[in-house]
NUSERO-872592 format. One record per residue (C-alpha): residue number from 1; residue in one letter; x negated, y, z negated. Coordinates in pm, 1 decimal, always signed. Last residue first. Layout:
  pos  code      east     north        up
  NUM     a         X         Y         Z
...
//
This chain:
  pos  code      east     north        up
  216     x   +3526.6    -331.1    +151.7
  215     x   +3509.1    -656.3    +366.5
  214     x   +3294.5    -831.5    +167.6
  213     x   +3485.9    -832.0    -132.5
  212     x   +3312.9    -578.1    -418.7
  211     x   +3094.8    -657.9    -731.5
  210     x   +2802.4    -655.0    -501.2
  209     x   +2900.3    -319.0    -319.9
  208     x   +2888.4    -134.9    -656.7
  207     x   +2477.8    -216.3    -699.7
  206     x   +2445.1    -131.7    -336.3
  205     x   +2583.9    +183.5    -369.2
  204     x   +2375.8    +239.9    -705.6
  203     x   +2081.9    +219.5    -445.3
  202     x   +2188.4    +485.1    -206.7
  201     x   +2228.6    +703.3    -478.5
  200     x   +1887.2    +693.0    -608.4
  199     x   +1777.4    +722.6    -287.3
  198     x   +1990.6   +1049.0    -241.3
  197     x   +1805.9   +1147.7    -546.8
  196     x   +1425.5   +1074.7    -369.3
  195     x   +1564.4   +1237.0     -92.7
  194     x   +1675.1   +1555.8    -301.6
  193     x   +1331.8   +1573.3    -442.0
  192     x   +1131.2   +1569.8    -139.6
  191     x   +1310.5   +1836.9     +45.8
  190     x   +1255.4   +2035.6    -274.0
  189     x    +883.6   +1935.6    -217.8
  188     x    +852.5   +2092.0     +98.5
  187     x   +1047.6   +2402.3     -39.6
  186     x    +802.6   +2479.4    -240.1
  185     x    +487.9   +2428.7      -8.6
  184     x    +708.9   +2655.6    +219.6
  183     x    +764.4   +2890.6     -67.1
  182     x    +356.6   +2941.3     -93.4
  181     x    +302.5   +2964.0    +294.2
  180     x    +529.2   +3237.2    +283.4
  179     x    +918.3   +3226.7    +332.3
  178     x   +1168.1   +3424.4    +560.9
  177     x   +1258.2   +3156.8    +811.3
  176     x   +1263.3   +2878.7    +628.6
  175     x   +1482.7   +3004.9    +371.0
  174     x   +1797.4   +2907.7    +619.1
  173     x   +1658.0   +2574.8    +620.3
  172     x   +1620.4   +2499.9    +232.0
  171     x   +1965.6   +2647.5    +163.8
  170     x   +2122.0   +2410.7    +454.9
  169     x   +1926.6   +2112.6    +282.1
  168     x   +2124.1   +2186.1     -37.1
  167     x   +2423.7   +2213.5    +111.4
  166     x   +2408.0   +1906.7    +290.7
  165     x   +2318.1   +1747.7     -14.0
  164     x   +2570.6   +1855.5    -187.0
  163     x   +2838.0   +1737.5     +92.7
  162     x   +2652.1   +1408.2    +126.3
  161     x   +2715.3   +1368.7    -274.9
  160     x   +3082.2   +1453.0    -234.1
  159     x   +3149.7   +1265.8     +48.4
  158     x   +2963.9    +970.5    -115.6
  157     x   +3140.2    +950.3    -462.9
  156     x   +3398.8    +728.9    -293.2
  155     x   +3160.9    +448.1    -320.7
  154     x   +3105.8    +513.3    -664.3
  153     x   +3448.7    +508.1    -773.7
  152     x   +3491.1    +165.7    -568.5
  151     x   +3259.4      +5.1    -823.1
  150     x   +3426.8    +136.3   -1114.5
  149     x   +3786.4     +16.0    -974.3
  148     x   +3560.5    -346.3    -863.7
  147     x   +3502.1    -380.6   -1250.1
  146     x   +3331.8    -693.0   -1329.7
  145     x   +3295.3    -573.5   -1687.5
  144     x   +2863.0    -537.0   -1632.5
  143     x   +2854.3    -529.7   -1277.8
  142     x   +3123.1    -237.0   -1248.0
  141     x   +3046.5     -66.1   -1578.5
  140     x   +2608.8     -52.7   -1439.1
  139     x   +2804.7    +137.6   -1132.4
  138     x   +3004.1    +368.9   -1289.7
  137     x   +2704.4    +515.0   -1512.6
  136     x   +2461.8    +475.2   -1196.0
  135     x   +2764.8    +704.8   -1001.2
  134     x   +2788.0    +905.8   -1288.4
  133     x   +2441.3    +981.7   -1317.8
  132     x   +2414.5   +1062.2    -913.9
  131     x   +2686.3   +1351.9    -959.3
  130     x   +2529.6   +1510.7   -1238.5
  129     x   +2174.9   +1485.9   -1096.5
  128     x   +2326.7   +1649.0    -783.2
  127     x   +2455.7   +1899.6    -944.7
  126     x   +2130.6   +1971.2   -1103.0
  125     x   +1967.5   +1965.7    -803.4
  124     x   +2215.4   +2230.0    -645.4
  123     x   +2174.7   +2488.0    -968.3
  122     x   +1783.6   +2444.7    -969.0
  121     x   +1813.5   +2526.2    -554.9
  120     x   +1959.6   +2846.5    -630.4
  119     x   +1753.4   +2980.5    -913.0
  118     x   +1461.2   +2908.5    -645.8
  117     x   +1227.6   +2607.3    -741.4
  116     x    +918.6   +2683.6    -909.2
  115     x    +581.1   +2552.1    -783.9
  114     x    +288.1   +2633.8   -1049.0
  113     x     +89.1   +2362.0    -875.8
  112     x      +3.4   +2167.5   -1189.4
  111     x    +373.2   +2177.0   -1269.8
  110     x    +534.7   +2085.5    -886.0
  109     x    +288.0   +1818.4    -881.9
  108     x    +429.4   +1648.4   -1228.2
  107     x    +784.7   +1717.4   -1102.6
  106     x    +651.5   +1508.1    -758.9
  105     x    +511.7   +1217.9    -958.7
  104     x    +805.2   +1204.1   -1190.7
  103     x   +1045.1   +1183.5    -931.2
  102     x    +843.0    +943.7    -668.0
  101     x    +670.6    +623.6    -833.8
  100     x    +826.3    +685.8   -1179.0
   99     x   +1222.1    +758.9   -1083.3
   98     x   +1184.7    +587.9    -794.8
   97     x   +1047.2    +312.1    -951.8
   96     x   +1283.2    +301.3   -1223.9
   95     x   +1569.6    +315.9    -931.1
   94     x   +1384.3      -2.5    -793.5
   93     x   +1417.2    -203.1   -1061.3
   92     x   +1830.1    -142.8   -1101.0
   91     x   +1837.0    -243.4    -756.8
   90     x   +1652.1    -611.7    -835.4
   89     x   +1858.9    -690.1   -1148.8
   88     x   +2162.9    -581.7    -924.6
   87     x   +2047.0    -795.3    -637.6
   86     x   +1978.2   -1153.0    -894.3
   85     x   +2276.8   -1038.2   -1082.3
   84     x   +2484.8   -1067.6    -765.0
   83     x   +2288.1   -1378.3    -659.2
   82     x   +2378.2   -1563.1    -949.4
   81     x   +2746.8   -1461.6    -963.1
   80     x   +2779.9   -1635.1    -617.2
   79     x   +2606.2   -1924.8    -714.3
   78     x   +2840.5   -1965.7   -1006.4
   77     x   +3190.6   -1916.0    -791.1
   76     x   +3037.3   -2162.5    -577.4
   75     x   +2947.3   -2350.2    -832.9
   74     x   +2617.4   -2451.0    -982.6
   73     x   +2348.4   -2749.3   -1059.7
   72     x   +2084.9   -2582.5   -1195.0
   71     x   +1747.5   -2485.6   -1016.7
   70     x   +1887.4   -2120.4    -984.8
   69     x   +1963.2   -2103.7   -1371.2
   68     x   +1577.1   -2120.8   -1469.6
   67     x   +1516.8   -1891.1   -1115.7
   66     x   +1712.7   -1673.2   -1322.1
   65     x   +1548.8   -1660.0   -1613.2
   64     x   +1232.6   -1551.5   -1473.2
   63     x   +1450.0   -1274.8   -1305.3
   62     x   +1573.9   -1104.2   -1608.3
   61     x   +1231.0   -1167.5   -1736.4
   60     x   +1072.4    -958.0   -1490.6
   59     x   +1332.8    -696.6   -1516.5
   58     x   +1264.8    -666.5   -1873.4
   57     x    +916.4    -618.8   -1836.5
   56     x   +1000.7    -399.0   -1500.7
   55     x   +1193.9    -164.8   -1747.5
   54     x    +889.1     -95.7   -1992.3
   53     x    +702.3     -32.9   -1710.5
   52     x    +931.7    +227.2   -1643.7
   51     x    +943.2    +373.7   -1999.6
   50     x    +573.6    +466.0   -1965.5
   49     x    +620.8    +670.8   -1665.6
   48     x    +919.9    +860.2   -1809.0
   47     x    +717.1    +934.4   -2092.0
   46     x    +500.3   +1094.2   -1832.2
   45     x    +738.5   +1291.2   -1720.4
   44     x    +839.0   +1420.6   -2040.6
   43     x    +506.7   +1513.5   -2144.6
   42     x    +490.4   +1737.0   -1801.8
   41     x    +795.8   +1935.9   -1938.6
   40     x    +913.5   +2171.6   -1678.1
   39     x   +1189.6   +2266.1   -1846.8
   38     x   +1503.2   +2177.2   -1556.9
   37     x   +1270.8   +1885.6   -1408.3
   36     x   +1129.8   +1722.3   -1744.0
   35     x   +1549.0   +1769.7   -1867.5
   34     x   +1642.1   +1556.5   -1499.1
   33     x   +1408.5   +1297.6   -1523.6
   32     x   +1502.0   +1248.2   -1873.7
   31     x   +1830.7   +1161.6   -1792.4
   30     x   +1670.7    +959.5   -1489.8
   29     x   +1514.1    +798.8   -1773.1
   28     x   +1765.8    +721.4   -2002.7
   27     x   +1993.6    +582.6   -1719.8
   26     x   +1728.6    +341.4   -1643.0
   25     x   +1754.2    +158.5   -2008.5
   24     x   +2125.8    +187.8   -2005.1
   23     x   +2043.0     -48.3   -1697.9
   22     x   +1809.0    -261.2   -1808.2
   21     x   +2032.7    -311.6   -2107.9
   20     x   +2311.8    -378.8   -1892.2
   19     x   +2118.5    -640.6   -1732.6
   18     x   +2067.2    -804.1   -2006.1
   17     x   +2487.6    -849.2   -2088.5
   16     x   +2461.1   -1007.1   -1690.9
   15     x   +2181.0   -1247.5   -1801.6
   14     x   +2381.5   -1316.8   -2100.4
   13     x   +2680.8   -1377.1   -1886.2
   12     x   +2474.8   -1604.7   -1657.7
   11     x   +2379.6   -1826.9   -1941.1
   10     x   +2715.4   -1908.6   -2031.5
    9     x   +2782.8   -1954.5   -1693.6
    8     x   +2507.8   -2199.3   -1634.4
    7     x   +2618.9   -2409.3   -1927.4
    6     x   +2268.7   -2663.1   -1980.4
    5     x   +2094.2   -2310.0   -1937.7
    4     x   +2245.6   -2190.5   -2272.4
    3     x   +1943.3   -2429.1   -2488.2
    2     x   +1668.4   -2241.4   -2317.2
    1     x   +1782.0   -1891.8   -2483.9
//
């Protein structure tokens, strides 16, 4: 709405309200992600590539808008708010593009290549799905109600994530040593996978970190 930029922090909250629907929109697919992973579903992958560029419309007019409210006169307190959306906006694009660019790309591989992750390996990635959809969940509540306690939940969620990933990565390693060419492709792209969720991760870090002080 033209008219709200005349009150820039009228029309920052209903950039910030947007941005929530980016983000509920993001949380759909890496739920997706994660039921196209467990049941194979090549469909659902490429559902998940459609619903990304639905995201980046929405992200692009996210930002459009903002550059409208960046050539306004603002506050501190304003200017600060501005580039905090401006980052989240940004962070919430790039976990769509993981999740299209890398996740679905590499479950679509693992399909046509009749790769199937161990029993063991399933169980860890799921986990680590849990984990990284709580931390998005947490984060989207900390830039949306301004909630540092959300944001700070996320940031503690990194022992636990490391500590999944370590043990996933400590699975991979010690089936190094007895697996065929075949299970080495396999486990080449279950490296893959748990980077592209610890990227994920990474990212809804940064998203928490904006709604902190600078010294946390």
């Amino acid at each position: 709405d033209a008219e709200l930029l005349d009150t820039p922090s009228m029309a920052l909250n209903v950039v910030r309200m947007e941005i929530g629907h980016l983000g509920s929109h993001v949380q759909l697919m890496l739920a997706q992600a994660r039921t196209a992973l467990e049941e194979r579903d090549e469909r659902l992958f490429k559902e998940i590539e459609k619903a990304d560029d639905a995201a980046d419309i929405l992200h692009a007019e996210i930002v459009t808008f903002l550059s409208r409210i960046g050539k306004r006169e603002l506050s501190k307190e304003q200017a600060e708010e501005f580039f905090q959306l401006s980052q989240a906006a940004d962070n919430l694009e790039s976990i769509g593009d993981v999740l299209e660019t890398d996740l679905s790309v590499l479950g679509r591989k693992m399909i046509e290549q009749n790769m199937q992750p161990s029993e063991t390996m399933l169980m860890i990635l799921t986990t680590l799905y849990e984990w990284i959809y709580r931390a998005l969940e947490s984060a989207l509540k900390a830039v949306q109600d301004k909630d540092q306690l959300a944001a700070q939940e996320v940031i503690a969620m990194r022992s636990e994530i490391n500590q999944r990933v370590d043990a996933a990565l400590q699975r991979q390693v010690s089936s190094l040593a007895v697996s065929g060419q075949e299970r080495l492709n396999t486990l080449q792209m279950e490296f893959e996978l748990i980077d592209k969720l610890k990227r994920i991760y990474t990212l809804t870090k940064r998203i928490s970190r904006l709604v902190l002080p600078h010294q946390v």
